[in-house]
N, CA, C and O of each residue as an XYZ file, in Angstrom:
736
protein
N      44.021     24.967     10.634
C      43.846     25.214      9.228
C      44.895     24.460      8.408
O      44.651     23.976      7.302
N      46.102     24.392      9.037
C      47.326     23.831      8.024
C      47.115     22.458      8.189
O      47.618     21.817      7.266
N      46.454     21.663      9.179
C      46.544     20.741      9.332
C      45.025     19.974      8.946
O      44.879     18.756      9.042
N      44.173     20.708      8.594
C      42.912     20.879      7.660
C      43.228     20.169      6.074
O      42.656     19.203      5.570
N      44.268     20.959      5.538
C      44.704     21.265      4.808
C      45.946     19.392      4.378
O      46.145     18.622      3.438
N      46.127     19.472      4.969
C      47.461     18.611      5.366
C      46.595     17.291      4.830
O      46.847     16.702      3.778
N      45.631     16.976      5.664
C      44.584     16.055      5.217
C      44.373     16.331      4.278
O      45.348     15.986      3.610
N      43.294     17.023      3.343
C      43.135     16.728      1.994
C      43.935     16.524      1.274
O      43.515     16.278      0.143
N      45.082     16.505      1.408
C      45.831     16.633      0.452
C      46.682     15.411      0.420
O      47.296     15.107     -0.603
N      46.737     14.700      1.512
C      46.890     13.604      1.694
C      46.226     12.279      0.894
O      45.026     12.079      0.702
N      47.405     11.400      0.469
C      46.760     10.601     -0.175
C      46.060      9.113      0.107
O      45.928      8.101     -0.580
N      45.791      9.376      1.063
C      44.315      8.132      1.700
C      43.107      9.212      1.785
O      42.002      8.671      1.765
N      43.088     10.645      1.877
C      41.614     11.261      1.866
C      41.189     11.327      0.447
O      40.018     11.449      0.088
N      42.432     11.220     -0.497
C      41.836     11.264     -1.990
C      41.416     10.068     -2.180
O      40.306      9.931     -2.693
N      42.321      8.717     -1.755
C      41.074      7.469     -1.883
C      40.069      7.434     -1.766
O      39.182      7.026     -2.515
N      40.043      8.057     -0.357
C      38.358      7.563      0.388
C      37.347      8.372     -0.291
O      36.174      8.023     -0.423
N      37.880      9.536     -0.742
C      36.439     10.435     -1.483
C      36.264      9.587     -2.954
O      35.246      9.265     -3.566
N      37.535      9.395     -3.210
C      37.069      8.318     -4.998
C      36.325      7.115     -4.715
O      35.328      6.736     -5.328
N      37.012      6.410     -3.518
C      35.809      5.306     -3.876
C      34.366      5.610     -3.319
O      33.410      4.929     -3.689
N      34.227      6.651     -2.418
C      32.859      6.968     -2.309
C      31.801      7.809     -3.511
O      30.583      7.976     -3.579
N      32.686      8.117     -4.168
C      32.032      9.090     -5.661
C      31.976      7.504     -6.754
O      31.453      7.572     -7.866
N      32.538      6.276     -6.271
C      32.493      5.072     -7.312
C      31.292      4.520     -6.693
O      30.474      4.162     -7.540
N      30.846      4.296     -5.217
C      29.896      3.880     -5.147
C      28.781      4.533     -4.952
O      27.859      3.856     -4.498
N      28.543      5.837     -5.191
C      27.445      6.088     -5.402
C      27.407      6.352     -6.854
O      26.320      6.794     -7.226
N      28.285      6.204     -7.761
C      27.844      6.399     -9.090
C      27.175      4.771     -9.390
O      26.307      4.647    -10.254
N      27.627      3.661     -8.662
C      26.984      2.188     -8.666
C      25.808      1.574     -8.168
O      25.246      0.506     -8.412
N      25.446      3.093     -6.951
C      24.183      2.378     -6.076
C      22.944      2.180     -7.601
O      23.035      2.613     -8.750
N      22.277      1.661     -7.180
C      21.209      1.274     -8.244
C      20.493     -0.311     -8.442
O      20.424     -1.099     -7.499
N      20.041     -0.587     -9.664
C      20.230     -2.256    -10.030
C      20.472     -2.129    -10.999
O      20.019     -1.391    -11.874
N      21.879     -3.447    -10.964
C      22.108     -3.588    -12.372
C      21.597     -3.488    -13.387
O      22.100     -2.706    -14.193
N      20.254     -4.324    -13.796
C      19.880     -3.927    -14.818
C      19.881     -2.737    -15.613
O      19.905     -2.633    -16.840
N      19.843     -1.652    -14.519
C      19.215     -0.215    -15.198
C      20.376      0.596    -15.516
O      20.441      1.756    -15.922
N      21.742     -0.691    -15.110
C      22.717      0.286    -16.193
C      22.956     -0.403    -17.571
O      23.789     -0.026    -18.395
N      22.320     -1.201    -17.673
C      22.606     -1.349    -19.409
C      21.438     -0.764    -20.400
O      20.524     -1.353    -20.978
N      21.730      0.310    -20.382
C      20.918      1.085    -20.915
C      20.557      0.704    -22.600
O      19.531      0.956    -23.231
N      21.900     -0.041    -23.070
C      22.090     -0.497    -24.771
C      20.861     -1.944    -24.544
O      20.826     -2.566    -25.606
N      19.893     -2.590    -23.458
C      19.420     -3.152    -23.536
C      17.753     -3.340    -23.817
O      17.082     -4.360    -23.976
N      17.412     -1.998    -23.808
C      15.979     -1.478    -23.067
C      14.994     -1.141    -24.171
O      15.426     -0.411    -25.063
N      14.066     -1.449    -24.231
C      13.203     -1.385    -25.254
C      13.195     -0.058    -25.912
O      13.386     -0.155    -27.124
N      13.032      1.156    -25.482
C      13.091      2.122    -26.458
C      14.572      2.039    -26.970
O      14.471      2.778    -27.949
N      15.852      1.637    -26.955
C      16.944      1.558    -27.506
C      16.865      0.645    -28.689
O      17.233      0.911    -29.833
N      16.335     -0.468    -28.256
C      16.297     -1.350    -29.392
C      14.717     -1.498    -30.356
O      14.489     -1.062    -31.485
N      13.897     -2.190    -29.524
C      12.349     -2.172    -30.378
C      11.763     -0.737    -31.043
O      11.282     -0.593    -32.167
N      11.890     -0.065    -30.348
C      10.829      0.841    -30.778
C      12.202      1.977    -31.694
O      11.904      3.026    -32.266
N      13.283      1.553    -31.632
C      13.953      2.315    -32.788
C      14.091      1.654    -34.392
O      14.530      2.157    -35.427
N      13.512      0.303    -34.102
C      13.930     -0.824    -35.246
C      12.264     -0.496    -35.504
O      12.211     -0.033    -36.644
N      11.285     -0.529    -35.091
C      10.162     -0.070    -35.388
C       9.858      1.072    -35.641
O       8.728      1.190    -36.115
N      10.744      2.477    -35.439
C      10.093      3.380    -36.181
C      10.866      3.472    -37.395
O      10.204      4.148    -38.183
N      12.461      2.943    -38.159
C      12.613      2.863    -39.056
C      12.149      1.963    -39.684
O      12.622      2.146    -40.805
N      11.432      0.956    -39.734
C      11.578     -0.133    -40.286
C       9.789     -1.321    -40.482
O       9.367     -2.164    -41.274
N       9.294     -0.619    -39.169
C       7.688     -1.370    -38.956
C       6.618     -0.414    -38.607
O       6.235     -0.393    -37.437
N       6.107      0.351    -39.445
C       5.264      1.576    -38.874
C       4.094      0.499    -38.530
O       3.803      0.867    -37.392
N       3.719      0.011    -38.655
C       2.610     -1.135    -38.257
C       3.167     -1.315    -36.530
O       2.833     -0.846    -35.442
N       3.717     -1.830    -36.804
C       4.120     -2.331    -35.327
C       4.358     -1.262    -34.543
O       4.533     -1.423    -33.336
N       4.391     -0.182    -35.047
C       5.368      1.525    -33.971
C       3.323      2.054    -33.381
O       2.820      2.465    -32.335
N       2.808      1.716    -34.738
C       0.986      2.018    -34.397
C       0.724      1.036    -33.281
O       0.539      1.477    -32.146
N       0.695     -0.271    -33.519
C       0.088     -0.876    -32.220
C       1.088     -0.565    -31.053
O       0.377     -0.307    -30.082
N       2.064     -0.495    -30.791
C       2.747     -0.511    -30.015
C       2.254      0.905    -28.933
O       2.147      0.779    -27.713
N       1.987      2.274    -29.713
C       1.794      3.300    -29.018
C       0.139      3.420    -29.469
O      -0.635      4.034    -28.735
N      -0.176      2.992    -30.319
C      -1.717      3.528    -30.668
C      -1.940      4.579    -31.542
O      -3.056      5.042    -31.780
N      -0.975      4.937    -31.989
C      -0.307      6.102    -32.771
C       0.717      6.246    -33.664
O       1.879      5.904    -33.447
N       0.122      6.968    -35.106
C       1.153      6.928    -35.953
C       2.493      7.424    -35.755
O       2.494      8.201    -34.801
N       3.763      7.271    -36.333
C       4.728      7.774    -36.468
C       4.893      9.309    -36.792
O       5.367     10.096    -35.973
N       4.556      9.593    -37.779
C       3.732     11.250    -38.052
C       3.542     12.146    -36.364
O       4.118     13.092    -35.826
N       2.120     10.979    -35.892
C       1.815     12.035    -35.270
C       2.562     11.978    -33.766
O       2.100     12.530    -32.768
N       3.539     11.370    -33.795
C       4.466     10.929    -32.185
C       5.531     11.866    -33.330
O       6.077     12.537    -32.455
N       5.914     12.156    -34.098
C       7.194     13.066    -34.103
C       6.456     14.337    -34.098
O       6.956     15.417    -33.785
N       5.373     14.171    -34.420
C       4.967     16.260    -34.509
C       4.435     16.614    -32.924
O       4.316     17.784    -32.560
N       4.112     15.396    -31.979
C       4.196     15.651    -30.684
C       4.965     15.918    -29.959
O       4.941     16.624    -28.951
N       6.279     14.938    -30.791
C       7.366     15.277    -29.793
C       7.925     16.592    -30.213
O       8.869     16.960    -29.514
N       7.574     17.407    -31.199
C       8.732     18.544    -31.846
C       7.526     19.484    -30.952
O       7.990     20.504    -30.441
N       6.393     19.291    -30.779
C       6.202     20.379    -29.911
C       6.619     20.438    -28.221
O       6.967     21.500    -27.706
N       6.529     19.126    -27.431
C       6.416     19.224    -25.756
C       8.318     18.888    -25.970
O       8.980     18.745    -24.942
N       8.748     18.832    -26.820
C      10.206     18.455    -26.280
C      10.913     19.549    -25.667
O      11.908     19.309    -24.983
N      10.306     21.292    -25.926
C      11.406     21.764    -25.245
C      10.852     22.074    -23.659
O      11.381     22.807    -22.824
N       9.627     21.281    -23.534
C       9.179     21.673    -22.251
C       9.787     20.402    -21.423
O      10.183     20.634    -20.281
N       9.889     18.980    -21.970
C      10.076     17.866    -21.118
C      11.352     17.501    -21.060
O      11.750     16.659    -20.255
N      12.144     18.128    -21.946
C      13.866     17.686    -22.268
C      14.436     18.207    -20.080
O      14.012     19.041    -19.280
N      15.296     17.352    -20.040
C      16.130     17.749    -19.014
C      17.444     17.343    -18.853
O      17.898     16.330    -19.385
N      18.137     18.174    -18.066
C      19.749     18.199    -18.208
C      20.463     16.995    -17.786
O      19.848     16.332    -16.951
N      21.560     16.559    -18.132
C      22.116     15.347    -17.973
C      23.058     15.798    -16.380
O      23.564     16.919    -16.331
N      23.192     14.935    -15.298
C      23.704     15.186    -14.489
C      25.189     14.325    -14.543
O      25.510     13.512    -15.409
N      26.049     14.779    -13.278
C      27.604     13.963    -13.507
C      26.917     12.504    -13.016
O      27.731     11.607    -13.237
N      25.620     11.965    -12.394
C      25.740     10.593    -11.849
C      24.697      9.918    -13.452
O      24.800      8.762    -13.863
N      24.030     10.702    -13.913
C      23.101      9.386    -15.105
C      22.612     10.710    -15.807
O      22.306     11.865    -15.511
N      22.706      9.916    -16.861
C      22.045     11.071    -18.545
C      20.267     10.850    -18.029
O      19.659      9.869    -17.601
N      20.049     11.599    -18.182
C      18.655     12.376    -18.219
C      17.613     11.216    -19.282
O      17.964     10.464    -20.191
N      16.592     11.420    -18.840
C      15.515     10.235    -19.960
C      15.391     11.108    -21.038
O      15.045     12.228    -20.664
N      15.587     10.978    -22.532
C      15.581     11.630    -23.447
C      13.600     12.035    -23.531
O      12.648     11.389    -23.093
N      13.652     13.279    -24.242
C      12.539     13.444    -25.136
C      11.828     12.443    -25.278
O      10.870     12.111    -24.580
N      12.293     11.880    -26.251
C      11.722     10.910    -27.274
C      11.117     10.085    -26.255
O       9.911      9.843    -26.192
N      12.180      9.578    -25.297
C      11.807      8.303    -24.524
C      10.531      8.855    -23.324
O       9.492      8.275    -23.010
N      10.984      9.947    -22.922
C       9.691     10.581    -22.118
C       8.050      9.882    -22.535
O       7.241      9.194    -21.912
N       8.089     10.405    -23.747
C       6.938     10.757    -24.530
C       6.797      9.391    -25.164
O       5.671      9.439    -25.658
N       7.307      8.201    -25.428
C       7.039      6.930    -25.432
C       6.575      6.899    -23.912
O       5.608      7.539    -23.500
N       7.150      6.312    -23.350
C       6.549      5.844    -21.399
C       5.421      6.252    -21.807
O       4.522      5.486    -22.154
N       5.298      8.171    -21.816
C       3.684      7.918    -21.518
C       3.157      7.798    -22.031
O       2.081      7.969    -21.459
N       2.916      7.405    -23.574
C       1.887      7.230    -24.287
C       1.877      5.916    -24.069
O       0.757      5.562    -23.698
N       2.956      4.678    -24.168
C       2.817      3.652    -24.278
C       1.606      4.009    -22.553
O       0.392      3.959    -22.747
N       2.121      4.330    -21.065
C       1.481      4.027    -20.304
C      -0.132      4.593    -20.391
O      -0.949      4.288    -19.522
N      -0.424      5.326    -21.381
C      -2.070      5.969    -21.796
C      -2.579      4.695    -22.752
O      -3.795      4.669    -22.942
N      -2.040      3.974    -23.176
C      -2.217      3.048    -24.167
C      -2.359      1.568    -23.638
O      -2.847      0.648    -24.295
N      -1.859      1.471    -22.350
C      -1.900      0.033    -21.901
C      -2.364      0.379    -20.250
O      -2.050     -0.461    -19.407
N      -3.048      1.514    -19.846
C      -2.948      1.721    -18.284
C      -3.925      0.917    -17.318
O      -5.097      1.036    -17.675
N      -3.779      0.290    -16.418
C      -4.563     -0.441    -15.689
C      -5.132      0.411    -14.474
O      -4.668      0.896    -13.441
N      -6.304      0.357    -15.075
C      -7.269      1.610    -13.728
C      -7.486      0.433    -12.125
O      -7.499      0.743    -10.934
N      -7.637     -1.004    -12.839
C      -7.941     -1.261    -11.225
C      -7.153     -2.690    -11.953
O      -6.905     -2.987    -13.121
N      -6.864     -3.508    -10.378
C      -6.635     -5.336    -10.737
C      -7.492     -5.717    -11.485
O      -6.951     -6.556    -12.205
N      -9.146     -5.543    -11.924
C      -9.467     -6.611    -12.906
C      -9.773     -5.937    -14.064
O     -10.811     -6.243    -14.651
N      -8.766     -4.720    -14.679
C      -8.747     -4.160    -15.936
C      -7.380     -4.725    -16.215
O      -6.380     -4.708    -15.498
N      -7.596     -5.335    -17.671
C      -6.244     -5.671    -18.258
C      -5.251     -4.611    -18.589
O      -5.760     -3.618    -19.110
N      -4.039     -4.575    -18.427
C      -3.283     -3.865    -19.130
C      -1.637     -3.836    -17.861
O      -1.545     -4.313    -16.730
N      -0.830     -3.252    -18.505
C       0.334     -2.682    -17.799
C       0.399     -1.955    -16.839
O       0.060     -0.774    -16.762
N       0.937     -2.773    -15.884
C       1.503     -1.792    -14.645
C       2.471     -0.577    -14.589
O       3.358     -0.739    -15.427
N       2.610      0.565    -13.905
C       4.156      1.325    -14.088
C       5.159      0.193    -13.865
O       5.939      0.084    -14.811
N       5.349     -0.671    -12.882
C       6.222     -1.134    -12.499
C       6.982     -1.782    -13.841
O       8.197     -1.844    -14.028
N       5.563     -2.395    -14.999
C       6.091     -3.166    -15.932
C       6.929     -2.454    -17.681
O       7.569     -2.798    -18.674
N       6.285     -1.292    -17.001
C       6.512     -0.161    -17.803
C       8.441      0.295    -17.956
O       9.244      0.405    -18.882
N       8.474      0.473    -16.120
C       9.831      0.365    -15.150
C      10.834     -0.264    -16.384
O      11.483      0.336    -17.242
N      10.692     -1.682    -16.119
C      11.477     -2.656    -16.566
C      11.709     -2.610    -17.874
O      12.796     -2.834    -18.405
N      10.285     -2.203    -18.639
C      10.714     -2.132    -20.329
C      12.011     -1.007    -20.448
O      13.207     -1.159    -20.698
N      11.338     -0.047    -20.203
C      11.986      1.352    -20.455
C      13.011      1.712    -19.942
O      13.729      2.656    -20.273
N      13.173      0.768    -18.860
C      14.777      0.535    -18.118
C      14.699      1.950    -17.016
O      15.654      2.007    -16.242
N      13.983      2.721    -16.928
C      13.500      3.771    -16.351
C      13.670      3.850    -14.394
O      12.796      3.282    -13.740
N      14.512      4.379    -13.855
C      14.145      3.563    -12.545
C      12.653      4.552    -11.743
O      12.063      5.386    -12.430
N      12.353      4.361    -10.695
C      11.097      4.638     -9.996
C      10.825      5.772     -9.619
O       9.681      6.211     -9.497
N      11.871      6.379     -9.389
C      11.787      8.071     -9.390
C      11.485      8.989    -10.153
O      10.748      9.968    -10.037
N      12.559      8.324    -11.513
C      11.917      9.189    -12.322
C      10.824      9.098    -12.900
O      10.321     10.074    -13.457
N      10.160      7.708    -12.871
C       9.052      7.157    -13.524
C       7.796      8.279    -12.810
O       6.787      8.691    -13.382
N       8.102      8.481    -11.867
C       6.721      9.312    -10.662
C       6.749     10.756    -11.469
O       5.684     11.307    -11.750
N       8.161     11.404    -11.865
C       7.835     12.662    -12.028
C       7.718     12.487    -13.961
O       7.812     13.592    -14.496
N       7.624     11.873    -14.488
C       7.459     11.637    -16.020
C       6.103     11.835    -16.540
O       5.882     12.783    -17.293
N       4.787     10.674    -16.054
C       3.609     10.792    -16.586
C       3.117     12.272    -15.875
O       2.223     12.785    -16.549
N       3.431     12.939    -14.872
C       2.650     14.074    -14.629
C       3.337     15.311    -15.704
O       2.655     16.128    -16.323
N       4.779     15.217    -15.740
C       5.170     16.654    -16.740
C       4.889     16.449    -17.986
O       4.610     17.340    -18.789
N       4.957     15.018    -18.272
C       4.333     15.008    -19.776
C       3.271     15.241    -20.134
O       3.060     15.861    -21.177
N       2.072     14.672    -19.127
C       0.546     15.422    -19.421
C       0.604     16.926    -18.924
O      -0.433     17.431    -19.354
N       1.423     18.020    -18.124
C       1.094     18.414    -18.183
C       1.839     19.628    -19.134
O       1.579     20.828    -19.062
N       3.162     18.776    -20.342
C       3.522     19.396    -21.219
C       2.843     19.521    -23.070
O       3.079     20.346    -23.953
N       1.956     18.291    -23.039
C       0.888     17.741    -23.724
C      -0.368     19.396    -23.291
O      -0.562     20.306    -24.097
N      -1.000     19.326    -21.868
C      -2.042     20.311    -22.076
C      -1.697     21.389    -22.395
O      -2.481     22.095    -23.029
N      -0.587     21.789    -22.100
C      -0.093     23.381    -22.367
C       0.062     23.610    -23.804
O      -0.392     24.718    -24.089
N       0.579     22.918    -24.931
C       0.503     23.225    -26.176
C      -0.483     22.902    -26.826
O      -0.703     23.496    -27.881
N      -1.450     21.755    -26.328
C      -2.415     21.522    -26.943
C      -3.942     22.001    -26.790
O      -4.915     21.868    -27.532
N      -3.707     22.829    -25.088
C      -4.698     23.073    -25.215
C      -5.794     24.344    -26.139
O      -7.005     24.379    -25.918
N      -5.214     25.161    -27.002
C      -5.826     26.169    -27.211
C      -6.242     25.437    -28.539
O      -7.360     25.836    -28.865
N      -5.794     24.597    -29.338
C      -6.095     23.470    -30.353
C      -7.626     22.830    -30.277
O      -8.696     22.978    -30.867
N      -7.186     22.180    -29.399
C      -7.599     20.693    -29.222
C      -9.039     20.877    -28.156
O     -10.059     20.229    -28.388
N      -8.947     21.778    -27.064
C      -9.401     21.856    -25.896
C     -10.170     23.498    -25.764
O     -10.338     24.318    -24.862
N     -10.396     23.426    -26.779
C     -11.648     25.241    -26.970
C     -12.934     24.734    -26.163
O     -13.717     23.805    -26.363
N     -12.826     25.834    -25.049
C     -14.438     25.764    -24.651
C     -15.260     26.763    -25.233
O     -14.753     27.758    -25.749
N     -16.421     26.593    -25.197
C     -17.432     27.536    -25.941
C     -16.916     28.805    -24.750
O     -16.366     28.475    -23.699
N     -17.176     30.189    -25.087
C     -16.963     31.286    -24.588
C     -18.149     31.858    -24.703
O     -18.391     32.401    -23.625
N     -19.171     32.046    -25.592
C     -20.685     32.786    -25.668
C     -21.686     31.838    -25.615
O     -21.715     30.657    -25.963
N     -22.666     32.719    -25.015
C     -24.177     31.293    -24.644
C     -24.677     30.789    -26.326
O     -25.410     29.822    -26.534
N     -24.192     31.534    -27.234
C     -24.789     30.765    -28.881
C     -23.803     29.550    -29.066
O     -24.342     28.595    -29.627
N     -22.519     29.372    -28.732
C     -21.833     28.363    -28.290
C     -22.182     27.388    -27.838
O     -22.147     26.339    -28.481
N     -22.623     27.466    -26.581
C     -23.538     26.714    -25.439
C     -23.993     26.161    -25.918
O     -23.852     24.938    -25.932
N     -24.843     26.873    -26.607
C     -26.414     26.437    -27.070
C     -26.104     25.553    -28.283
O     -26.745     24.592    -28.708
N     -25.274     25.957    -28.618
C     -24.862     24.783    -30.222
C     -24.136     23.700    -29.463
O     -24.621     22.749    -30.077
N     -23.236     23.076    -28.474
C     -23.184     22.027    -28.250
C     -24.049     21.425    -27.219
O     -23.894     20.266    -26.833
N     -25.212     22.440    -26.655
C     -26.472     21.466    -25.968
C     -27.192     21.029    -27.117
O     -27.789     19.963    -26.960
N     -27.323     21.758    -28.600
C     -28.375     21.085    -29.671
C     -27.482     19.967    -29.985
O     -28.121     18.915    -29.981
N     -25.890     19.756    -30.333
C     -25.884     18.793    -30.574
C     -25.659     17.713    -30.117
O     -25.422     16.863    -30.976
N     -25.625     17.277    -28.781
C     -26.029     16.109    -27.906
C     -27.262     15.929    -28.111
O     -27.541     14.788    -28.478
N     -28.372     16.867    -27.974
C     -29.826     16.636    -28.093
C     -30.230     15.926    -29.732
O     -31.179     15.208    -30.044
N     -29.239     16.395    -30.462
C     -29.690     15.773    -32.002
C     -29.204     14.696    -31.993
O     -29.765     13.933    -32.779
N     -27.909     14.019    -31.124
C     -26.968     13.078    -31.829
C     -27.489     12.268    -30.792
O     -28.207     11.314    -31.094
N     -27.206     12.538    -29.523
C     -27.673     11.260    -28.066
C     -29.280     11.565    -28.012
O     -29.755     10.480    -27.675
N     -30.142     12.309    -28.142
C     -31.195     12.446    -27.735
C     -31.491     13.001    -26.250
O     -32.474     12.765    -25.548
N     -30.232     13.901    -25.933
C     -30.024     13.766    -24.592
C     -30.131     15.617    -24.251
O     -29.071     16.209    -24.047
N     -31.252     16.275    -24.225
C     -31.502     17.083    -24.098
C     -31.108     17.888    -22.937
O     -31.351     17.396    -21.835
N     -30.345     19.437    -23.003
C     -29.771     20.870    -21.965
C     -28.278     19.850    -21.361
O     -27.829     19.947    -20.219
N     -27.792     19.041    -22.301
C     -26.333     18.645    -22.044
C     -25.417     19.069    -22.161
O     -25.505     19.137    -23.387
N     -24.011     19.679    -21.863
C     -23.304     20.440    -22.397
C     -22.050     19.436    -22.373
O     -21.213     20.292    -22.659
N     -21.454     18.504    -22.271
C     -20.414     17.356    -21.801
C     -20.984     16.547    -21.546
O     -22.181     16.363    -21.326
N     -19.535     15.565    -21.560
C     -19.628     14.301    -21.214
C     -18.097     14.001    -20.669
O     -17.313     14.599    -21.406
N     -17.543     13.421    -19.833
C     -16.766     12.351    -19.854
C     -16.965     11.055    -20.267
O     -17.960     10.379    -20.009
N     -15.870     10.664    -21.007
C     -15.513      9.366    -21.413
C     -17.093      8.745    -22.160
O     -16.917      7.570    -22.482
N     -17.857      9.000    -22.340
C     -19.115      8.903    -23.058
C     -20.248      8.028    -22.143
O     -21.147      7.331    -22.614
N     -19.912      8.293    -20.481
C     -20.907      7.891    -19.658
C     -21.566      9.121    -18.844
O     -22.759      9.408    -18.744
N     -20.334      9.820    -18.242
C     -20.498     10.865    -17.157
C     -21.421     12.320    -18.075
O     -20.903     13.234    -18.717
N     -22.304     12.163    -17.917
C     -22.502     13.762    -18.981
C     -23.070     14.645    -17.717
O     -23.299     14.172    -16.603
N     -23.286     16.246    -18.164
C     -23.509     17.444    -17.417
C     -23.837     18.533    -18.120
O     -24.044     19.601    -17.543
């Protein structure tokens, strides 16, 4: 025990634990520590003061309605800053994924953005990128759904959105659709 003891306290075991707490605060790629470089730091903050035009194409979405999104899912998507890297803000969460709902590539010969390219804008590394688009959609359905996402509850319900596919598509005892091909 005293000689347990004797060691830590010793000053080559305090080296060796500092420079091992220096290189794992370094493992990474460079890039993704200059965080003062990365598109939501610079573009898309010079665009929401300054180019609401450009903040619309950029997400597909007004300014308005990306701050009244974010004041609702932020206290579900916010997370704590650890001693090795600050946490992806709110804000920046909820950019990734809209920008990635806004540019997403379903297969190689659909145009649009990869995560990977997403990665690099947002300076974001790959881990967290995996657990981001799922808590954000599924911090998006939880407030939005009682809004946005009402299913009919009584068959006079029913029956009023089977008449109006049948009036509008001609598409008679329909109750849905996906994406305006899949109907049921």
């Amino acid at each position: 025990m005293a000689l347990e003891n004797l060691y830590t306290s010793s000053p080559t075991y305090k080296q060796k634990t500092q420079k091992t707490k220096k290189r794992m605060v370094g493992l990474g790629l460079p890039w993704l520590a200059k965080k003062s470089k990365k598109v939501f730091n610079n573009l898309l903050k010079e665009m929401f003061l300054e180019d609401s035009r450009g903040f619309y194409e950029f997400h597909r979405m007004s300014k308005d309605n990306f701050v009244k999104l974010l004041n609702l899912v932020s206290p579900l998507i916010r997370k704590q800053d650890t001693k090795l890297r600050k946490a992806v803000s709110p804000a920046q969460r909820l950019s990734f994924y809209i920008r990635y709902l806004a540019t997403v590539r379903v297969s190689n010969q659909c145009p649009g953005e990869s995560r990977r390219s997403l990665e690099f804008q947002y300076k974001i590394n790959h881990k967290p990128d995996i657990h981001i688009i799922p808590e954000v959609c599924d911090a998006l359905f939880a407030v939005l759904r009682g809004t946005y996402l009402k299913l009919p509850t009584t068959s006079a319900e029913w029956q009023e959105v089977a008449s109006g596919f049948s009036n509008v598509w001609q598409f008679p005892n329909c109750i849905g659709a996906l994406d305006g091909s899949a109907s049921f």
